[in-house]
Backbone as JSON, one array per atom type, in Angstrom:
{
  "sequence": "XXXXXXXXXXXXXXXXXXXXXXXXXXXXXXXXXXXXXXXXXXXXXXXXXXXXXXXXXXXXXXXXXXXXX",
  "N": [[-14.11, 14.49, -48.55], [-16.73, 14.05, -46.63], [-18.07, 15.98, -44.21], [-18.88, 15.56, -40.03], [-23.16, 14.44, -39.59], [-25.07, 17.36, -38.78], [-27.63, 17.42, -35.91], [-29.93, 18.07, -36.87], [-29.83, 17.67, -39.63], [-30.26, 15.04, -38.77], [-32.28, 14.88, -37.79], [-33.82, 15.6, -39.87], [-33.72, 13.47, -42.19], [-34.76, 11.08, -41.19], [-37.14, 12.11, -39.94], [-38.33, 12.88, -37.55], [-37.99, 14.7, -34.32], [-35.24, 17.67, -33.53], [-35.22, 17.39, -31.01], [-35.82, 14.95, -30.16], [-34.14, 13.2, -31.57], [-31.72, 14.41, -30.54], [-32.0, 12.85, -27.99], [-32.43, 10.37, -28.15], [-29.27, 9.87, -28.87], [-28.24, 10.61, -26.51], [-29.12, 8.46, -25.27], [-27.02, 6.51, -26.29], [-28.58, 5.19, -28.86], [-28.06, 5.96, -31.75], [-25.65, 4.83, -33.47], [-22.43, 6.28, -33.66], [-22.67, 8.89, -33.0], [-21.58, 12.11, -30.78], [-20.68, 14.34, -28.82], [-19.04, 17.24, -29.54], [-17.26, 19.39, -27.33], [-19.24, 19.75, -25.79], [-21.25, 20.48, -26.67], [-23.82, 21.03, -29.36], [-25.11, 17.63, -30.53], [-23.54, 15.51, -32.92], [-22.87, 13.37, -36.06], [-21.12, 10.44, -36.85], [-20.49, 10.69, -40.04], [-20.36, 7.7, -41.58], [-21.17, 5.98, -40.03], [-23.68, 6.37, -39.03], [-24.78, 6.23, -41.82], [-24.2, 3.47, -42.45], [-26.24, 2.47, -39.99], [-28.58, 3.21, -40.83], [-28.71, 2.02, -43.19], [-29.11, -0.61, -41.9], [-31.23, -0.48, -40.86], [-33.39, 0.21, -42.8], [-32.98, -2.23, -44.27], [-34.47, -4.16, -42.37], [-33.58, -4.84, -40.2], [-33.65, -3.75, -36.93], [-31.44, -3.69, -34.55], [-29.62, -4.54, -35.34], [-26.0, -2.76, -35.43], [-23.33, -0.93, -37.23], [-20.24, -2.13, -37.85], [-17.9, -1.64, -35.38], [-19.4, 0.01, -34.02], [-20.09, 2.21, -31.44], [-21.89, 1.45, -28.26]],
  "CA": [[-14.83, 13.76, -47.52], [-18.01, 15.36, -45.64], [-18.15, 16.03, -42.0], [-20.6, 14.88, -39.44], [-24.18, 15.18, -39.81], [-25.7, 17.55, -37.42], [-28.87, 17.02, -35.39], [-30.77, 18.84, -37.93], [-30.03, 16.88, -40.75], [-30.3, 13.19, -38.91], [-33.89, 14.81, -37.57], [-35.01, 15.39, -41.39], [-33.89, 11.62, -42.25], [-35.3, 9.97, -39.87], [-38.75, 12.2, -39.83], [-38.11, 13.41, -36.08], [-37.51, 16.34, -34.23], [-34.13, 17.79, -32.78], [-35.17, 17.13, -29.46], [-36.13, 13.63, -30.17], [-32.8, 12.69, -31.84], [-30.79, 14.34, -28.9], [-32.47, 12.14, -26.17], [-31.67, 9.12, -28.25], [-28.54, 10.48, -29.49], [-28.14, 10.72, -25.36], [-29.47, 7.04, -24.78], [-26.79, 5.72, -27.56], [-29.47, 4.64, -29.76], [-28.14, 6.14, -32.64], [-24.27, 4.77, -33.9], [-21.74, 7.49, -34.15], [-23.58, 10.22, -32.0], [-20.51, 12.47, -30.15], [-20.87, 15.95, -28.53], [-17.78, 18.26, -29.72], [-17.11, 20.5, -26.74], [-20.79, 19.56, -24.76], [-22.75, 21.66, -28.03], [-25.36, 20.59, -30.23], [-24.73, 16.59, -31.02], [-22.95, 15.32, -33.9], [-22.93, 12.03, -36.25], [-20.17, 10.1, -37.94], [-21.81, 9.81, -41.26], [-20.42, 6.64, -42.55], [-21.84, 4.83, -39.19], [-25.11, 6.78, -39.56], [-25.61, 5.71, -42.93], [-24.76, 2.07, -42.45], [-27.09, 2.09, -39.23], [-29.75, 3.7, -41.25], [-29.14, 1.09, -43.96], [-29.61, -1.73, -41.39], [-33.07, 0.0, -40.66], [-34.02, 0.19, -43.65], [-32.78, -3.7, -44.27], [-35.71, -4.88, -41.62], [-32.29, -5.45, -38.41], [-33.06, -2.72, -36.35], [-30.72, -3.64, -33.64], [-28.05, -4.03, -35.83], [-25.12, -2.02, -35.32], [-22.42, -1.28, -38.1], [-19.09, -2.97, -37.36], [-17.09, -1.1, -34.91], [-19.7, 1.62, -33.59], [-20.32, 2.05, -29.98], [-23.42, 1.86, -28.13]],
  "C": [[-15.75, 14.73, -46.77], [-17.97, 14.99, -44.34], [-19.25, 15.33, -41.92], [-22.06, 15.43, -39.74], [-24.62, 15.74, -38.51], [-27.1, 16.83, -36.84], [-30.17, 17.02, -36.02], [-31.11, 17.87, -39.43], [-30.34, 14.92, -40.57], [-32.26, 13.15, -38.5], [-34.95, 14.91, -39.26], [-34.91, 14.11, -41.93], [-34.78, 11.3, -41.93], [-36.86, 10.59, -39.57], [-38.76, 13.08, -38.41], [-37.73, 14.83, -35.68], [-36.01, 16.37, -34.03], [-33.99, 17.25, -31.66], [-34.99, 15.61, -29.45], [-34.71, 12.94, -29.91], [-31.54, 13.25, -30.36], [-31.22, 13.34, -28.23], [-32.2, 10.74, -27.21], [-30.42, 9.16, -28.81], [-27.57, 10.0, -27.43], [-28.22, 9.36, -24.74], [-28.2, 6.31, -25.23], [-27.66, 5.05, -28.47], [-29.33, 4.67, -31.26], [-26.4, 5.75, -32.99], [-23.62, 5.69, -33.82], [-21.82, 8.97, -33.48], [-22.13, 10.52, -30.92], [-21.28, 14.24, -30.04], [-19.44, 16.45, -28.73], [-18.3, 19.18, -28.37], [-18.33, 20.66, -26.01], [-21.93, 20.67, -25.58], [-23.08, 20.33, -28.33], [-24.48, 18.5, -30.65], [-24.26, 16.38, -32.82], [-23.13, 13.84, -34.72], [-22.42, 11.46, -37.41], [-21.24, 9.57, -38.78], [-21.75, 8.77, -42.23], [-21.1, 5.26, -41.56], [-23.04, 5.17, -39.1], [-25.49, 5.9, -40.97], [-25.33, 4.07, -43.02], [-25.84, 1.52, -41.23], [-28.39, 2.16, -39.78], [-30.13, 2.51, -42.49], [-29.7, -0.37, -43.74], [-31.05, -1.74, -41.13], [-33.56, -0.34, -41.72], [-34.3, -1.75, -44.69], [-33.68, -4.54, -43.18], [-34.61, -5.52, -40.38], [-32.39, -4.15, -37.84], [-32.6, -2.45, -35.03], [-29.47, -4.02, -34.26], [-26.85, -3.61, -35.76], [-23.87, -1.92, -35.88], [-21.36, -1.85, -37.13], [-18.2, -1.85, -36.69], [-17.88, 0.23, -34.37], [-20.06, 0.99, -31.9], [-21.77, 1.63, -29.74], [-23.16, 1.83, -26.73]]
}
């Protein structure tokens, strides 16, 4: 099983910077988004990738089954 994705890897997805993804990462905007220990953000990557698949499915308010916001 693979860990979370960092910030790094949800900013090359998604096209965006680091900064970006923090501040909506910060809003809840993004499913799954958790700070370990108040560092760099984090993101469960089985609610990432079904949020990303709702994007990509034309719902992008969506939100897999059971993620916060």
């Amino acid at each position: 099983m693979a860990g979370p994705l960092t910030t790094a890897e949800v900013a090359d997805r998604l096209g965006k910077s680091k900064k970006t993804i923090s501040q909506h990462a910060k809003r809840g905007h993004i499913p799954g988004a958790f700070q370990p220990f108040g560092k760099d953000w984090r993101f469960d990557r089985d609610q990432f990738e079904a949020w990303l698949d709702a994007q990509k499915a034309g719902d992008p308010w969506r939100a897999p089954k059971g993620a916060r916001r």
